[in-house]
C-alpha positions in Angstrom: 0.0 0.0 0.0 1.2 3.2 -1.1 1.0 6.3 1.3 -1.6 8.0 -1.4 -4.0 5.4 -0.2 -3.2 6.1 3.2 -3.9 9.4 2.7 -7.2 8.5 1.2 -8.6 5.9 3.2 -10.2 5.7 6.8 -7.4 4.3 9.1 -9.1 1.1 9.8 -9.6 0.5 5.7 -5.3 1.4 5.9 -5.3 -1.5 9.0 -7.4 -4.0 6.9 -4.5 -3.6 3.9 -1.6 -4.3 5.9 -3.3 -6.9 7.9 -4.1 -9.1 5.3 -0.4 -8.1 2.9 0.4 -12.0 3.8 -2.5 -13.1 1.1 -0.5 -11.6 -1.5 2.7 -12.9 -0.1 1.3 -16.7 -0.3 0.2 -15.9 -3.7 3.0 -14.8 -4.7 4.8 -17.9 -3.1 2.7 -20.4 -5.0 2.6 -18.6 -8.4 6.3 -18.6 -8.0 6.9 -22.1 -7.3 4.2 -23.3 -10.4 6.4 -21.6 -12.8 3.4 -19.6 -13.6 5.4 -16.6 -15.2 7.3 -19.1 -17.3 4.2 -20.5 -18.8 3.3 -16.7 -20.3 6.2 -15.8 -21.4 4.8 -17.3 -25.2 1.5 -15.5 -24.8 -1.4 -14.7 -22.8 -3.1 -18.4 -21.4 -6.3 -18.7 -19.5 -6.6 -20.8 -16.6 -7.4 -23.8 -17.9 -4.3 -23.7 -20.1 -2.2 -22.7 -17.1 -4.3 -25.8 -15.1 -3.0 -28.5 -16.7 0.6 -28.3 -16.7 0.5 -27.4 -13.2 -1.4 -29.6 -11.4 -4.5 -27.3 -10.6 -7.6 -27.2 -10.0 -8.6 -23.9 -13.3 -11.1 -21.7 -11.2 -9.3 -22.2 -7.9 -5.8 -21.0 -9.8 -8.0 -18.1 -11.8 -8.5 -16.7 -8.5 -4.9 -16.8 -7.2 -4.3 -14.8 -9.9 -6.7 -12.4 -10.4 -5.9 -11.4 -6.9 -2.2 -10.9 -8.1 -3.9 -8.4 -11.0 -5.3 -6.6 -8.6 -1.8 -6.0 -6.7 -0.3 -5.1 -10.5 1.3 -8.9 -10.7 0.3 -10.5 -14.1 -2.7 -8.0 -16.4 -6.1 -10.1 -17.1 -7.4 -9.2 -20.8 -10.9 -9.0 -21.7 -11.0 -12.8 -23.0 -9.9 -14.3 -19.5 -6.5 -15.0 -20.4 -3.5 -14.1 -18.0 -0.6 -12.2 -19.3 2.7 -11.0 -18.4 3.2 -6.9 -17.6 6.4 -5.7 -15.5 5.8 -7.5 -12.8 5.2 -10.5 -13.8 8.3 -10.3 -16.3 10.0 -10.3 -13.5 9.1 -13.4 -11.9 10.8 -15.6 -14.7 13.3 -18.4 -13.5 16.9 -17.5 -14.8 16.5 -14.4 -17.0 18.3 -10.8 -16.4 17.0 -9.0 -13.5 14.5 -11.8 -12.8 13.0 -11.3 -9.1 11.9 -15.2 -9.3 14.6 -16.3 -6.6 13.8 -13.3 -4.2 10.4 -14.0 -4.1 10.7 -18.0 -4.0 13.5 -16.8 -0.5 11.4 -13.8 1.1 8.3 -15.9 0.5 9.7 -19.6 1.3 8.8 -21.4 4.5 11.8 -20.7 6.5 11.9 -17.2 6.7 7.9 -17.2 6.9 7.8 -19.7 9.8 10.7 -17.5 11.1 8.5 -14.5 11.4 5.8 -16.4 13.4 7.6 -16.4 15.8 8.5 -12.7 15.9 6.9 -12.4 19.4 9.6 -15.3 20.6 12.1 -12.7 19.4 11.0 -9.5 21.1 10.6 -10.7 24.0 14.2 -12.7 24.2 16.1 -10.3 21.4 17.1 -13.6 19.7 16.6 -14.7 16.7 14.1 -17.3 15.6 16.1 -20.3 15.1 17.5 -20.0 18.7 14.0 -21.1 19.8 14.5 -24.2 17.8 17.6 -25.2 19.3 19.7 -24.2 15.9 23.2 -22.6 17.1 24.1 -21.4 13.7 21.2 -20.9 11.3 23.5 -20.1 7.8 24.8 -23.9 8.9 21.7 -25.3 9.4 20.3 -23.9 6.1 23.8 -25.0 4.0 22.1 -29.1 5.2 18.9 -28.2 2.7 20.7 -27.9 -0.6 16.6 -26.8 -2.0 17.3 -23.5 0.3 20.3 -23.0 -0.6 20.2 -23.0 -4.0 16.9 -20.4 -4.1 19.3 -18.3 -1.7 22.9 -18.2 -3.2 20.2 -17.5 -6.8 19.2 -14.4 -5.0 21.8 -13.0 -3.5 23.0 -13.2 -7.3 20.5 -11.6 -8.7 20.6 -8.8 -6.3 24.3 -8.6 -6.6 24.6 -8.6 -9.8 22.6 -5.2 -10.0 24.4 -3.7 -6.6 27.9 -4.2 -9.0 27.1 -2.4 -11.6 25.6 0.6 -8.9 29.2 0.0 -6.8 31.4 0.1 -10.1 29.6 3.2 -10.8 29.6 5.0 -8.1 33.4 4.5 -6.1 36.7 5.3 -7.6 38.7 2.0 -7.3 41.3 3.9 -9.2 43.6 3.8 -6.2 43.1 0.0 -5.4 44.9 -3.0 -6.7 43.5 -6.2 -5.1 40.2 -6.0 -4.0 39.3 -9.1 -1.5 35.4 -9.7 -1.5 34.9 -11.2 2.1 31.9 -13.4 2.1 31.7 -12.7 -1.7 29.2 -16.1 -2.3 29.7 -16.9 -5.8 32.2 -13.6 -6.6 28.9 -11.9 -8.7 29.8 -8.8 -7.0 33.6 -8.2 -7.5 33.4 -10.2 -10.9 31.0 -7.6 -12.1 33.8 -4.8 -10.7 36.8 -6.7 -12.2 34.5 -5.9 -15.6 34.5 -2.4 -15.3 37.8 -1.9 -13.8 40.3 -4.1 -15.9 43.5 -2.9 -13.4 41.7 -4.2 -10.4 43.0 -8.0 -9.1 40.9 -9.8 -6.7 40.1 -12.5 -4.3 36.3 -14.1 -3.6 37.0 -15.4 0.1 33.8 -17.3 1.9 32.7 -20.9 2.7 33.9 -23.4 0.4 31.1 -24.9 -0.6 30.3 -21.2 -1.9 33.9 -20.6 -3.1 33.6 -24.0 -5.2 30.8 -21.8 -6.8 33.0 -18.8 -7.1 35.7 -20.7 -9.2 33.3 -21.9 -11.8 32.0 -18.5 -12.2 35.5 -16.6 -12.6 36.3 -19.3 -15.1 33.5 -18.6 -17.3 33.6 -15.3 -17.0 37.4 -15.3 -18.2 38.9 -13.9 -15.2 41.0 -16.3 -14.1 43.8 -14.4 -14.3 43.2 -11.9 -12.5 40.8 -13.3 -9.6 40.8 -16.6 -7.2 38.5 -17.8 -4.9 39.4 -18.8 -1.4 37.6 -20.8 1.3 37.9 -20.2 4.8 36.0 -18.7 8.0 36.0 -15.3 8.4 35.7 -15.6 11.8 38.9 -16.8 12.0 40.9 -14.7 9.5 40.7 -13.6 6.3 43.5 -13.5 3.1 45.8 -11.0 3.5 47.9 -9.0 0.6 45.1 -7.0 -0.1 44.3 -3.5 -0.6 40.7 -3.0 -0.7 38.3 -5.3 1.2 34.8 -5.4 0.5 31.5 -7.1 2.5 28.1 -6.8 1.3 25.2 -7.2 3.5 27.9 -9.3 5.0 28.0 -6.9 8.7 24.2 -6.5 8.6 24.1 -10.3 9.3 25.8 -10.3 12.9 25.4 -8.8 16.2 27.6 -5.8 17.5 30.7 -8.6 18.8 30.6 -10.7 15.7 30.6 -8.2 13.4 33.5 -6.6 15.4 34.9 -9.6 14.8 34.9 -10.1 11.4 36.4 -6.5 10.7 38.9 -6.8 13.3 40.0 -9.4 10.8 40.3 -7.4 8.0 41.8 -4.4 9.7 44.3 -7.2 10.8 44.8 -8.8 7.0 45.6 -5.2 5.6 47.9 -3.0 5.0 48.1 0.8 7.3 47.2 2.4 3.7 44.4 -0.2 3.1 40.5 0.4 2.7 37.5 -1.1 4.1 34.3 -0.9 2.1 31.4 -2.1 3.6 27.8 -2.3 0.8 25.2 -1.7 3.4 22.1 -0.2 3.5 22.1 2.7 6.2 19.3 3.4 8.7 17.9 6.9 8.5 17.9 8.7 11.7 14.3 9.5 11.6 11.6 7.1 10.7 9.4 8.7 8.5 6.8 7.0 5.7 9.2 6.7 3.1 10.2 4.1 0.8 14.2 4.2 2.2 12.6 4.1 5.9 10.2 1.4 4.8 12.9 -0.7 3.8 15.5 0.1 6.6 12.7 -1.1 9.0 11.7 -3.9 7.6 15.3 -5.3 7.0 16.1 -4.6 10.5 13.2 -6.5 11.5 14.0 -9.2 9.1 17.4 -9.3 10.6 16.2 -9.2 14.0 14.3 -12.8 13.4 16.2 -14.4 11.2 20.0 -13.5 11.6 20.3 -11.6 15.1 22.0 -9.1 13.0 20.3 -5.6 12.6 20.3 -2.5 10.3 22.4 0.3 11.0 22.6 4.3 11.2 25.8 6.3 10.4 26.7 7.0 14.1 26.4 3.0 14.4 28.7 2.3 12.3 30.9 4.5 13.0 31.5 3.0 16.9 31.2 -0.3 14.6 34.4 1.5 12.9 36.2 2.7 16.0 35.7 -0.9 18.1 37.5 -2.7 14.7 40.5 -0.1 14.6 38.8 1.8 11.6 38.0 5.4 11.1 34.6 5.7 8.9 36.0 8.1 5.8 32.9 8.6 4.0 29.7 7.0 3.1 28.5 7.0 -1.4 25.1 6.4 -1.9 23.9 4.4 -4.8 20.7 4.7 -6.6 20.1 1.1 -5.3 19.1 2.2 -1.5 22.7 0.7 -0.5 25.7 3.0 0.0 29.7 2.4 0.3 30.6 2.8 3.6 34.8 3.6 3.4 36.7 2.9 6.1 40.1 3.8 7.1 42.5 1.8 9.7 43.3 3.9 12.7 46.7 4.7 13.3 
């Protein structure tokens, strides 16, 4: 709901919308996991049509998806038939900028049956999977190779769009080897390698994800100029270079773990080296805004399924300070994530 509707709407019409948002999130789960998008992307199909290679019941799966029409996911035309628009577009398996693996994540059963249990974490301040017994949730999730897959997809897909928005926007023109710490599959600095041919760099997370990595580098060419390490950044991270750079990487961790993991770095680098953190920053006012919106609800989203949390400038700069960093400055993207540089201290 936009905040022209709330604008224009009794307040308990604007409390009936946001109560019920999680019909359109189920829809949107199921419509994504029945390929629906795919099956339009030849033409228009009515129900029926769509019915049969799905496994549904037609008037049951018409109204699915008229309620996603009225949201602005899918268009109905005047013969009945479903049809892709924007939206919809975008929730194709596999194609550039496709949204399919974010939904099929933000949508899927873990994080949903995480948030039930929202109440568990406000009133411990833990995360959901402590209240299952699970000590370290990116482990437990790494056993369902389903999960996995749909997440290491979307981080992708997102990354591959925050590159192009970091290459942009930060002069790496003083930096030789970039190390990516908990880089995932290296989309990020592969896509900054592209538009900076003098940079070198080094993909260091989990090896299952640095297996990944590899394979992509190779295809990409770029072997050459780029490796991919595995290893725990919780224990150290490769050293030698000059530039290291964590996306929604800090966001993931408590205040002490993510002290941690930068304490690391500041330890792996030179005096002259550079921290760059991709983050999304929390605005120090709250307001009904789309950047507020999405701070919020990422916090949230961190608070019950990471333990991690979003964070202002002022937080991350004691973040800074408590690693042996001075925060520099902080470049904004058109993406609602900015570079945070960091400096060590002396």
């Amino acid at each position: 709901m936009d905040d022209a509707s709330h604008a224009t709407l009794p307040p308990q019409a604007v409390l009936y919308q946001l109560a019920t948002g999680h019909y359109v999130t189920r829809a949107l789960d199921l419509v994504a996991r029945l390929g629906i998008a795919d099956l339009l992307k030849d033409g228009p199909r009515t129900a029926e049509e769509l019915a049969a290679p799905t496994g549904t019941h037609a008037p049951s799966l018409r109204r699915v998806l008229r309620l996603l029409v009225s949201r602005g996911v899918f268009a109905e035309e005047e013969s009945g038939a479903f049809a892709l628009n924007p939206l919809g577009e975008c929730l194709r398996e596999g194609i550039p900028g496709s949204a399919w693996a974010l939904v099929r994540l933000f949508t899927g059963v873990r994080i949903q049956e995480a948030w039930a249990d929202l109440e568990y974490c406000v009133r411990t301040g833990d995360p959901a999977f402590r209240k299952r017994g699970i000590v370290d949730n990116f482990a437990e999730m790494a056993r369902d190779p389903e999960t996995t897959a749909v997440f290491d997809m979307a981080m992708a897909d997102f990354t591959k769009i925050a590159a192009i928005a970091v290459a942009a926007n930060y002069d790496f023109s003083a930096l030789r080897t970039v190390v990516d710490v908990g880089g995932g599959n290296g989309a990020l600095l592969i896509g900054i390698l592209d538009a900076h041919p003098h940079l070198h760099g080094v993909v260091f997370d989990q090896e299952h994800a640095a297996a990944r990595a590899r394979e992509q580098i190779a295809a990409r060419g770029l072997a050459a100029r780029c490796q991919a390490v595995g290893g725990d950044f919780f224990a150290e991270v490769p050293s030698g270079g000059d530039g290291y750079l964590l996306k929604h990487v800090i966001h993931d961790w408590d205040n002490e773990r993510a002290t941690t993991i930068l304490r690391n770095c500041r330890r792996a680098m030179a005096p002259t080296g550079t921290l760059l953190l991709v983050e999304g920053t929390y605005p120090p006012r709250v307001e009904q805004s789309l950047a507020s919106r999405g701070a919020a609800a990422n916090d949230v989203n961190m608070l019950v399924n990471t333990g991690g949390r979003q964070r202002s400038e002022e937080e991350f700069r004691s973040l800074f300070a408590a690693a042996g960093f001075t925060l520099t400055r902080i470049i904004p993207t058109p993406i609602n994530v900015s570079v945070i540089e960091g400096k060590p201290r002396g």
